[in-house]
LOVOPA-394152 format. One record per residue (C-alpha): residue number from 1; x, y, z. Coordinates in Angstrom, 2 decimals. Example, Ala and Ser with C-alpha at 12.3 -4.5 7.8 and 13.67 -1.06 7.14 Angstrom:
2
NODE   k      xx      yy      zz
NODE   1   12.30   -4.50    7.80
NODE   2   13.67   -1.06    7.14
This chain:
482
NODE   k      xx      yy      zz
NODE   1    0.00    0.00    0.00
NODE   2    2.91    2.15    0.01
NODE   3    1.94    3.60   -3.14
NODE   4   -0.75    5.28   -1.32
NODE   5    1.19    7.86    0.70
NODE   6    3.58    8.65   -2.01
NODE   7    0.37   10.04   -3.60
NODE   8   -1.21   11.39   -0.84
NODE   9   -0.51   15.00   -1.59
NODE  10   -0.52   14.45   -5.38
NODE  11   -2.96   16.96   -6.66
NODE  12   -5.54   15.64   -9.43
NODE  13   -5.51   18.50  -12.62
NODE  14   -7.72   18.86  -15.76
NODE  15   -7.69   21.72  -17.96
NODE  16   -9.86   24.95  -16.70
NODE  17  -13.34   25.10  -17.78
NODE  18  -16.60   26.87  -17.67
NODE  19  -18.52   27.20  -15.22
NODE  20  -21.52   24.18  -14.77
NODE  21  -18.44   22.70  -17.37
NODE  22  -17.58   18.85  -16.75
NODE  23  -14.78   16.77  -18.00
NODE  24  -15.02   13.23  -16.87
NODE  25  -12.53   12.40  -14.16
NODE  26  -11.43    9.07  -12.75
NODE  27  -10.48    8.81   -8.88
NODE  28   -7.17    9.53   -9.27
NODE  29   -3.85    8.09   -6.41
NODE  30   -4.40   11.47   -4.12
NODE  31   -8.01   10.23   -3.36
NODE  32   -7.01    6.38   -2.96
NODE  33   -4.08    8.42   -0.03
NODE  34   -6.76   10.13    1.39
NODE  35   -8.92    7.39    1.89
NODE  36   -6.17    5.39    2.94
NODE  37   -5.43    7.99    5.52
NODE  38   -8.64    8.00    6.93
NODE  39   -8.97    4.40    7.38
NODE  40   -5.40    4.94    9.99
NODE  41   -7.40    7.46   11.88
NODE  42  -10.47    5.49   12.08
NODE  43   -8.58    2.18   13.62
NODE  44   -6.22    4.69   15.38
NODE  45   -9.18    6.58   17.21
NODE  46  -11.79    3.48   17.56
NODE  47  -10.00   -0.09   16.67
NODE  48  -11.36   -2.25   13.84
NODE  49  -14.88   -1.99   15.46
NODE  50  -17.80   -4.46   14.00
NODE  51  -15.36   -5.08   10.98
NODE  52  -12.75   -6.71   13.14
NODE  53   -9.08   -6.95   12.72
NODE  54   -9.22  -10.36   10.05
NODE  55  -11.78   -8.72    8.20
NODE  56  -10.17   -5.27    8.26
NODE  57   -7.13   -6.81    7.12
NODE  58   -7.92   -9.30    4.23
NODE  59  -10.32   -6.12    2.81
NODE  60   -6.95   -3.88    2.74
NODE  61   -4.82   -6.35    1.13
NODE  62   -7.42   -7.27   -1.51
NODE  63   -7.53   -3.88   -2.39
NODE  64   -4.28   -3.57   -2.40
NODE  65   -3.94   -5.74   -4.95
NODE  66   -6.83   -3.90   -7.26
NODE  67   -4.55   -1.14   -6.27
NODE  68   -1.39   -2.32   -8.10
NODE  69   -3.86   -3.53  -11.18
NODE  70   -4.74   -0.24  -11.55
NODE  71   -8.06    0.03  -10.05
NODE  72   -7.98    3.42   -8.48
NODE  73  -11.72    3.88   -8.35
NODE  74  -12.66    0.61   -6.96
NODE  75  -10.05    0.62   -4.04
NODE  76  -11.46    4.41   -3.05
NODE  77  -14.93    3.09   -2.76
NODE  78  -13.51   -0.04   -0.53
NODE  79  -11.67    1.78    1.55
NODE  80  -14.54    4.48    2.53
NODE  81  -16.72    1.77    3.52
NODE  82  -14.45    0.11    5.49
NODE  83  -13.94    3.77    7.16
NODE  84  -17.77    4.55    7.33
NODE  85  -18.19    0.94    9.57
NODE  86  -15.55    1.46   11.66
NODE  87  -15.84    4.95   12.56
NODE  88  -18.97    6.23   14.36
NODE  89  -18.84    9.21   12.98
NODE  90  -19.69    8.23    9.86
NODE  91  -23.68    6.91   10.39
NODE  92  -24.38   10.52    9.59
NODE  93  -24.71   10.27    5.78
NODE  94  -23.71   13.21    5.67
NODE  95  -20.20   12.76    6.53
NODE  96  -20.39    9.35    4.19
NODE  97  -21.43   11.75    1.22
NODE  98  -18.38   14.19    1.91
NODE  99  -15.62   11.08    1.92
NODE 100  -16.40   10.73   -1.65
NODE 101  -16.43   14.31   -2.38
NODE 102  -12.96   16.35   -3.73
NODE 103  -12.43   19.37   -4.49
NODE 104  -10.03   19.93   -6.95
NODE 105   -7.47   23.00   -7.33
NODE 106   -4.52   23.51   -9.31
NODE 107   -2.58   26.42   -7.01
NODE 108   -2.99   26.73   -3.33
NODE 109   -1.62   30.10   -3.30
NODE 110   -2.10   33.92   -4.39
NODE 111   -0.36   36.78   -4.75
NODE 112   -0.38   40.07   -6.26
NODE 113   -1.53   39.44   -9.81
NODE 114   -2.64   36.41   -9.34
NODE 115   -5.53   36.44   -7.07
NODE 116   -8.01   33.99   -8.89
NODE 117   -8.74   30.53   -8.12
NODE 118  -10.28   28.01  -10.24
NODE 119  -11.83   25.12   -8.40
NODE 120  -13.66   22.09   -9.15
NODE 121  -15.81   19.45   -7.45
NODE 122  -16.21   16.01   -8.05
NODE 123  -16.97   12.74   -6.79
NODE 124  -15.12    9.29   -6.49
NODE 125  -18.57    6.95   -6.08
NODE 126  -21.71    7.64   -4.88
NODE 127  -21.47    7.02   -1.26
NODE 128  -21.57    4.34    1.08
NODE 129  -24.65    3.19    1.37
NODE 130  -26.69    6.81    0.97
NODE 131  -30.30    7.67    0.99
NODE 132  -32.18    7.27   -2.32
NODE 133  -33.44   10.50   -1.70
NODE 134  -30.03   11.93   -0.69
NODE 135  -29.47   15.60   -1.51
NODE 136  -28.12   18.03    0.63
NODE 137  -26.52   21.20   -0.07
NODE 138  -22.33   20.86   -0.65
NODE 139  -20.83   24.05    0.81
NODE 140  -17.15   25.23    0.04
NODE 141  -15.79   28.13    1.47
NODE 142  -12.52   30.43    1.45
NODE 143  -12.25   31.94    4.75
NODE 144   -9.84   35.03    5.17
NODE 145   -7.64   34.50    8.63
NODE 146   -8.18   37.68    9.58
NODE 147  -12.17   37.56    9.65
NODE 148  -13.00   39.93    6.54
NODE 149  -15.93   38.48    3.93
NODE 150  -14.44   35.79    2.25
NODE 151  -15.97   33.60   -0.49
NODE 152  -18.40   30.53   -0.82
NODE 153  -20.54   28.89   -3.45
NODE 154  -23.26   26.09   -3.01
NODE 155  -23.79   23.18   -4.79
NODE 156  -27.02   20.52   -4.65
NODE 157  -25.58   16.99   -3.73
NODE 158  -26.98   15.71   -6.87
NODE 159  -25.91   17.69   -9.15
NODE 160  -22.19   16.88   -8.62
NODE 161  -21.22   13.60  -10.12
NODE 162  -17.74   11.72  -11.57
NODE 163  -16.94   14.19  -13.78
NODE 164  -15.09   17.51  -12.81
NODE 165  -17.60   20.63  -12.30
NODE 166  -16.56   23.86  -12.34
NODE 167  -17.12   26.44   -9.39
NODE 168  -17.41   30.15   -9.62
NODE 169  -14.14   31.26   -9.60
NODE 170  -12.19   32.58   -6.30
NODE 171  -11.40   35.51   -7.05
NODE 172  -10.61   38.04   -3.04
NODE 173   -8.70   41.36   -3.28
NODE 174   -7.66   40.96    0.74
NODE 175   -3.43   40.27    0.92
NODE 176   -4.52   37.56    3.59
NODE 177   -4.36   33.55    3.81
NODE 178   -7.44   31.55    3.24
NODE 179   -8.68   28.59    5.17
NODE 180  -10.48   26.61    2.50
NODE 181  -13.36   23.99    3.43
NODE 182  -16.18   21.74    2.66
NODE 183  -19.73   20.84    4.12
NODE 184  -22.57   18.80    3.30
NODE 185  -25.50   19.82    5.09
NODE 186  -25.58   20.95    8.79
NODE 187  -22.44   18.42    8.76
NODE 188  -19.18   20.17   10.43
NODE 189  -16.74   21.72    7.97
NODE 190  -13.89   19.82    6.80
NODE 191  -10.55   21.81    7.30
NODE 192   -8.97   21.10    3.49
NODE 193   -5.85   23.33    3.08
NODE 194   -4.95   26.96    3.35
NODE 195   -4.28   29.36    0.68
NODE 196   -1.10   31.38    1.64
NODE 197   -1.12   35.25    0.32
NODE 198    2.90   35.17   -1.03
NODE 199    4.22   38.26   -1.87
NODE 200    5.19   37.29   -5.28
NODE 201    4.55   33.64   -7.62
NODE 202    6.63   30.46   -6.00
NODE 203    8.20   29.93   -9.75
NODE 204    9.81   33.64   -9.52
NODE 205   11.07   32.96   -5.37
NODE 206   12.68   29.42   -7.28
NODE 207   14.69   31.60   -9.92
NODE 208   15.95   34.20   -7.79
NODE 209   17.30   31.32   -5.13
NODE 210   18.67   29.05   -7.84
NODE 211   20.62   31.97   -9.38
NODE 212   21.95   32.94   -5.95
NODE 213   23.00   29.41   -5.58
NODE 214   24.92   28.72   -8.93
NODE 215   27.37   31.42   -7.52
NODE 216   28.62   29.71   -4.64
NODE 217   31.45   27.19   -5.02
NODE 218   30.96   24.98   -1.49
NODE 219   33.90   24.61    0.32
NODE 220   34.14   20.67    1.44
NODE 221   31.51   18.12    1.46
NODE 222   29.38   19.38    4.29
NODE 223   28.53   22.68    2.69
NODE 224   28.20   20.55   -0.81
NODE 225   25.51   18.36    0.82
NODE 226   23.94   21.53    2.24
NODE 227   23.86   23.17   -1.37
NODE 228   22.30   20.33   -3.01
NODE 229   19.54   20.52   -0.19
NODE 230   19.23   24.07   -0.66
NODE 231   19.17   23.70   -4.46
NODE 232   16.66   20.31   -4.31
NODE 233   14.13   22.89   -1.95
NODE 234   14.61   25.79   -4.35
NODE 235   13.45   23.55   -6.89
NODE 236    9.57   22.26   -5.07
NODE 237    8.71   26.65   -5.40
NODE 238    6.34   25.51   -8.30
NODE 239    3.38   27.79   -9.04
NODE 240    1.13   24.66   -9.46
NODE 241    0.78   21.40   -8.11
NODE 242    3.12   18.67   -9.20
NODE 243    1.48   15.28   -8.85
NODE 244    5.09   13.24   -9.17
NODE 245    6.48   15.80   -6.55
NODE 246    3.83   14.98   -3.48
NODE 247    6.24   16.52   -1.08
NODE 248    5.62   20.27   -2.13
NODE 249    1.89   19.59   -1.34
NODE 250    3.19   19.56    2.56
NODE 251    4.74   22.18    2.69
NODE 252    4.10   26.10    3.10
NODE 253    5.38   28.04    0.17
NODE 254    5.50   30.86    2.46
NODE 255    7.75   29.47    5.45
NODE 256    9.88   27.34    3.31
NODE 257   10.79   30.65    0.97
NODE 258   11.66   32.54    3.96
NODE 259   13.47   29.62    5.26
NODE 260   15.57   29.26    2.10
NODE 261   16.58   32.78    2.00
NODE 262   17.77   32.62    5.15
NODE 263   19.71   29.27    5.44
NODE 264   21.13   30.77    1.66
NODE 265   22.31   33.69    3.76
NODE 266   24.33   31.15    5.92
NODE 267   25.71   28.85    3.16
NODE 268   26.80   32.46    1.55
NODE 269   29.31   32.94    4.35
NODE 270   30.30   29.39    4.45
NODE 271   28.31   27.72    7.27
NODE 272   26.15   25.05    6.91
NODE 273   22.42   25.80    7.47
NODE 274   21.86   22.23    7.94
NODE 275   24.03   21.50   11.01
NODE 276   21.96   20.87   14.25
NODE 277   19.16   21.46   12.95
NODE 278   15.59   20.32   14.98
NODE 279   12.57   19.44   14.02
NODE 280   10.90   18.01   10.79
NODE 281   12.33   19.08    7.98
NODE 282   13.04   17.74    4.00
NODE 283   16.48   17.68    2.43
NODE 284   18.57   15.54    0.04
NODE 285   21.27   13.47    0.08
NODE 286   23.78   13.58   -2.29
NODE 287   25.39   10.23   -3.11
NODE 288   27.36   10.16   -5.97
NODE 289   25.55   11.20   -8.91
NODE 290   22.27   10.53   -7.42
NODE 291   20.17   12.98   -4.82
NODE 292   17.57   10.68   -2.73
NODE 293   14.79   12.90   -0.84
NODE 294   14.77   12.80    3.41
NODE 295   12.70   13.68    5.65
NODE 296   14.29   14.12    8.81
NODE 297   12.43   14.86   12.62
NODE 298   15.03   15.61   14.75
NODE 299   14.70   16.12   18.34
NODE 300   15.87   19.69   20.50
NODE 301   18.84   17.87   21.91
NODE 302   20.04   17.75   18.55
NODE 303   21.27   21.14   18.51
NODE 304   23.36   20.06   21.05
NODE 305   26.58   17.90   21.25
NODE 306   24.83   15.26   22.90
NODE 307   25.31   11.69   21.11
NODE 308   21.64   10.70   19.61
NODE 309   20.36    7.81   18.80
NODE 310   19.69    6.95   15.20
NODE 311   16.54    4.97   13.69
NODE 312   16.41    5.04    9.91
NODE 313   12.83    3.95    8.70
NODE 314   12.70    2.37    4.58
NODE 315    9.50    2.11    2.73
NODE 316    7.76   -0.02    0.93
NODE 317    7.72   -0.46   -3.11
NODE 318    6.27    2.76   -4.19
NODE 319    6.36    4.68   -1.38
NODE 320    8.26    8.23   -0.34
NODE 321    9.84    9.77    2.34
NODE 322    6.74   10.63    3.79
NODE 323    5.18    7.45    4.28
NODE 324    6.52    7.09    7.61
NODE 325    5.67   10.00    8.93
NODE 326    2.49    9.97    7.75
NODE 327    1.44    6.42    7.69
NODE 328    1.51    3.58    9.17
NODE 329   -0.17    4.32   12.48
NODE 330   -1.29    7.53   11.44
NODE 331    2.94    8.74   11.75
NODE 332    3.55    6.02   15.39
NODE 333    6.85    6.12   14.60
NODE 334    7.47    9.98   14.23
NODE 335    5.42   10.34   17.39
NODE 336    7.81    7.74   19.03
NODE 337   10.32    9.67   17.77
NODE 338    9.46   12.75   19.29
NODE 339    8.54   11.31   22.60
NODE 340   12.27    9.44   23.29
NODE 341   14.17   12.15   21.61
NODE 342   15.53   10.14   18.69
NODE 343   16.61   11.05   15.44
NODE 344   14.42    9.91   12.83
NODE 345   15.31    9.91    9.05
NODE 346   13.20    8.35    6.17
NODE 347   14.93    8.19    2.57
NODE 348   12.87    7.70   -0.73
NODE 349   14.76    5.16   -2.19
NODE 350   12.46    4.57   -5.03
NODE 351   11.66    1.00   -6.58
NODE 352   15.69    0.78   -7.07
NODE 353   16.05    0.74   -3.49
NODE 354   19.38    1.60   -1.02
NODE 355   22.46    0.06   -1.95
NODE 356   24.99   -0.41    1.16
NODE 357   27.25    2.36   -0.48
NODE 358   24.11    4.85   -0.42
NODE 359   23.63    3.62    3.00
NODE 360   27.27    4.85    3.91
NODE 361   26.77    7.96    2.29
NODE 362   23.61    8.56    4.18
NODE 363   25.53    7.99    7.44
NODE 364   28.13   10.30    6.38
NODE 365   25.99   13.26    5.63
NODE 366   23.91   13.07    8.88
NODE 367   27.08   12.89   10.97
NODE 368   28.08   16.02    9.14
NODE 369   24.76   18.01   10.83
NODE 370   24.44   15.61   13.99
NODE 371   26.28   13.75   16.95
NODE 372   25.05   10.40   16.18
NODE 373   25.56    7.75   18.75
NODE 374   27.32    5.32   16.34
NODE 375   25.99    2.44   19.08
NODE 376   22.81    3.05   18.55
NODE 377   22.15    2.82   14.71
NODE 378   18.90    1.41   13.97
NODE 379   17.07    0.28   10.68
NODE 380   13.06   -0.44   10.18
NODE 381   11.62   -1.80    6.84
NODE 382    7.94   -2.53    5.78
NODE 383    7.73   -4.80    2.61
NODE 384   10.48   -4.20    0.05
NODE 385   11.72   -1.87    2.92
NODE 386   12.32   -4.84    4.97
NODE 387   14.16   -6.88    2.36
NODE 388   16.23   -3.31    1.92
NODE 389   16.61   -3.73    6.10
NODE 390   17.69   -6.95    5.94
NODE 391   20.23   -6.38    3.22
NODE 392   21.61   -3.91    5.05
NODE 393   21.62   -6.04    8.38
NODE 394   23.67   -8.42    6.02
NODE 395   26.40   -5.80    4.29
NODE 396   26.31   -3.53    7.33
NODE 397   25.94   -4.81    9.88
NODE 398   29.36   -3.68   12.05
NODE 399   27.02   -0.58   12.25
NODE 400   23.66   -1.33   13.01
NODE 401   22.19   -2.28   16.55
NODE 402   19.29   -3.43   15.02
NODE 403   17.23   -4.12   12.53
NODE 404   13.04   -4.11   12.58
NODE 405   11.54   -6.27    9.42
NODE 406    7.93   -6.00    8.56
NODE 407    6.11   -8.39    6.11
NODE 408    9.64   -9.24    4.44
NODE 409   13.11   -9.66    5.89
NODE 410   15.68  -12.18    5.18
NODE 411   16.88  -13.83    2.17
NODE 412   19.15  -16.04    0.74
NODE 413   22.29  -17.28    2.89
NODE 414   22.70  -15.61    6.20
NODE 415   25.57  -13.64    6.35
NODE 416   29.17  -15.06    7.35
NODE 417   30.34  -11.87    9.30
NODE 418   28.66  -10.48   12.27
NODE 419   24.73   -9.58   11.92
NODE 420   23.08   -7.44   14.73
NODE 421   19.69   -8.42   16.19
NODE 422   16.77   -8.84   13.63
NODE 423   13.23   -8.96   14.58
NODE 424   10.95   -9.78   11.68
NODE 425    7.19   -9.71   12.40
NODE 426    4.60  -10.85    9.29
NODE 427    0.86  -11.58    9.54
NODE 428   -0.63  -14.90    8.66
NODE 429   -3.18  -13.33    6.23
NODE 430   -0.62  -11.51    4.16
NODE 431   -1.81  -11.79    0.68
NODE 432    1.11   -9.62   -0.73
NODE 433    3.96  -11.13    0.82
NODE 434    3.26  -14.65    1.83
NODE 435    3.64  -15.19    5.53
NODE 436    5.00  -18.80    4.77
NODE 437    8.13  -17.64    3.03
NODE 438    8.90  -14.59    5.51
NODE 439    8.87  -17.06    8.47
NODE 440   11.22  -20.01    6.69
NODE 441   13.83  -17.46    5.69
NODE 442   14.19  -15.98    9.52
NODE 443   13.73  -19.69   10.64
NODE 444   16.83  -20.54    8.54
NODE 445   19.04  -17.46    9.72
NODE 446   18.24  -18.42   13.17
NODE 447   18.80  -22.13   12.55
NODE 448   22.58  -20.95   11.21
NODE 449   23.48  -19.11   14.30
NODE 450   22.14  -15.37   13.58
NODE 451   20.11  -13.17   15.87
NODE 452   17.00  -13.58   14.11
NODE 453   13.42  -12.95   15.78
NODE 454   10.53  -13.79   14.25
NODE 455    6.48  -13.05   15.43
NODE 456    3.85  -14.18   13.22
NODE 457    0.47  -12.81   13.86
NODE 458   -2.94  -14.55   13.32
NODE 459   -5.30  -11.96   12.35
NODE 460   -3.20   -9.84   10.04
NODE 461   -1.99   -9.32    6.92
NODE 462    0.44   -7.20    4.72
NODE 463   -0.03   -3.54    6.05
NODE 464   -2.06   -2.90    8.92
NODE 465    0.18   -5.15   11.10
NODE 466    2.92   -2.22   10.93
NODE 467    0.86    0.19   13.10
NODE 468   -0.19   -2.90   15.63
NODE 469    3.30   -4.38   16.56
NODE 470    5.07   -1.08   16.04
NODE 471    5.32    0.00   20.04
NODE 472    6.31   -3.42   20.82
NODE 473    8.96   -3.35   17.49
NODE 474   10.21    0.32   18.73
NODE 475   10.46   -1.25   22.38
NODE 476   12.56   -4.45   21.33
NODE 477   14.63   -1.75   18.79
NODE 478   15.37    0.87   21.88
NODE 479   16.92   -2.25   24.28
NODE 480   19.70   -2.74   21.93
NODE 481   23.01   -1.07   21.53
NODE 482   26.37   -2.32   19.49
């Protein structure tokens, strides 16, 4: 399912159109993330309720597979229902008829010159399980921060259907930030983004950085990582939305300008903006002649000296750098992360995965910005992120303390040089990867001599089992040191 997140912020486009205009749309990856997303705050907030956790399970990983066949629209509709029985929420229709609603938009920001939005409605199915006689009202609004009149139109319920139709345009004068929303009925609102007033267009902030950058000749590899981070940001100022680059949909063209300019300032006299730097943030790493994206959540006592320790997190096939963070638990393992004060890294490593050299380089570039307690190195891997894990336990693993493998892990011959701990945990009902193979490959490590865990689980198949057995994963990870 990692597919899902990678998409989550991709924005669906079609060209602009009339108003009462339709062009027929099909449910497109952002909706199958959103849906997915929803479905990790329904079990995170109320458990697999009447669905229960088998049932819950072998529906995700059938869709899963309709999913990789290309069945956008089908997976959508699976996954709201299985949100609309397990949340309670959701026996208003109401709320059931705004999970298959989207708005569509092209630019979430305005500036001067460019203070009109198009937008666009549509709908991925019809509902689950609506009225005949469904029709409420479908109320978007643009709501100025600062409390002046904004904008709204209304829309009957039934008039809105697959295709893409065409609201009257947003078009405000006010230099202020909009909170955009949607409502069906006397529903609540749903919070959908905000549209950030920018003092000029994101493509002309991009230009004047980039040129500003191609002047400065880095002294030494730490201020060359920094510039290809600084370069790789600089380059995510688009005036629309990108659907292949889903990480500019999270962040706030506003902030991460002014952030740019300033760490450009530093980098300009030589020091590296990146060095000991908190929170979550997105940067590159430079290895070789390829730059993978990283999202990094590092905690306050990394702007000290302090030694911290390291967990890096891999993906499955077809995720990003956000999946982590995002998924899986609704983000467990960022929150984890933030609780225990450890620094948290998650590479995209696209379908071509992390080679051991990458790896190194990885290493090298965070011990550039952090002190890294090289005793405490760990590595966690869902899917082809665990084989990537495992790999990695076999070519690395003088470095690593540990290793966390999720539906996947070993393969092949074990290693002949030392291997840290390895704790693999797969669910029975896996229909991706099968639960039988996972469980003979860590049998046979362990039966050779290596420190090789594994905990099958009953009721659970290829994804959902992450965010079940991760606080008992992150517990076992967090006991052991080189």
């Amino acid at each position: 399912m990692s597919l899902l997140v990678a998409a989550l912020l991709a924005s669906t486009t079609g060209a602009q159109q009339p108003l009462g205009a339709r062009v027929e749309r099909s449910p497109a990856l952002a909706d199958l993330a959103r849906s997915y997303l929803a479905l990790e705050q329904a079990v995170q907030s109320h458990g697999f309720g009447a669905v229960g956790r088998a049932r819950a399970n072998a529906e995700f990983d059938q869709l899963t597979m309709g999913f990789f066949l290309g069945s956008y629209g089908s997976a959508v509709e699976r996954l709201d229902a299985l949100v609309a029985a397990i949340d309670p929420m959701r026996a208003d229709p109401r709320e059931r008829a705004a999970d298959a609603l989207v708005l569509v938009c092209e630019r979430r920001w305005r500036a001067p010159g460019a203070t009109r939005l198009e937008l666009r409605l549509t709908r991925n199915h019809d509902g689950h399980e609506l009225p005949a006689d469904f029709d409420e009202v479908v109320l978007i609004e643009a709501r100025p921060l600062d409390g002046s009149p904004g904008w709204s139109a209304r829309v009957r319920h039934a008039d809105i259907d697959r295709g893409l139709l065409a609201l009257p345009p947003l078009e405000l004068e006010a230099a202020v930030d909009l909170r955009v929303s949607l409502r069906v009925g006397a529903a609540a609102p749903r919070e959908l983004w905000t549209c950030e007033w920018l003092p000029r267009a994101p493509s002309a902030s991009s230009s004047a950085l980039l040129e500003r950058l191609a002047r400065i000749e880095p002294d030494g590899p730490p201020l060359e990582q920094a510039k290809a981070s600084l370069e790789a940001r600089a380059k995510r100022l688009r005036d629309r939305l990108d659907p292949n680059q889903p990480a500019s949909i999270l962040m706030s063209p506003r902030r991460e300008t002014e952030e740019l300019h300033a760490d450009l300032a530093q980098l300009e006299r030589g020091v590296d903006p990146l060095r000991r730097r908190v929170g979550d943030h997105w940067r590159v790493v430079q290895a070789g002649k390829r730059a993978f994206p990283l999202r990094v959540l590092a905690p306050p006592s990394a702007a000290k000296d302090e030694p911290l320790p390291l967990v890096v997190a891999l993906h499955g096939a077809g995720g990003d750098e956000h999946h982590w963070f995002e998924a899986y638990g609704a983000g467990r393992l960022a929150r984890l992360a933030r609780e225990e004060g450890v620094l948290l890294v998650a590479p995209a490593t696209g379908m071509g995965g992390l080679r051991a050299e990458e790896f190194d380089q990885l290493l090298l570039a965070l011990v550039y910005c952090y002190a890294i307690d090289g005793a405490r190195i760990h590595v966690v891997g869902h899917s082809m992120g665990a084989g990537l894990a495992a790999s990695l336990a076999k070519e690395r693993g003088a470095k690593l303390a540990s290793v966390v493998c999720f539906a996947g892990g070993p393969r092949g011959a074990p290693p002949t040089s030392t291997t840290p701990p390895i704790l693999v945990v797969a669910g029975a009902r896996d229909a991706i990867v099968p639960h039988a193979g996972v469980r003979q490959a860590a049998l046979d490590w362990a039966e050779r001599g290596m420190p090789v865990e594994f905990r099958g689980s009953d009721d659970e198949g290829h994804t959902l089992l992450v965010a079940e057995h991760l606080l008992e994963a992150w517990s076992w990870m967090r006991s052991k040191s080189r």
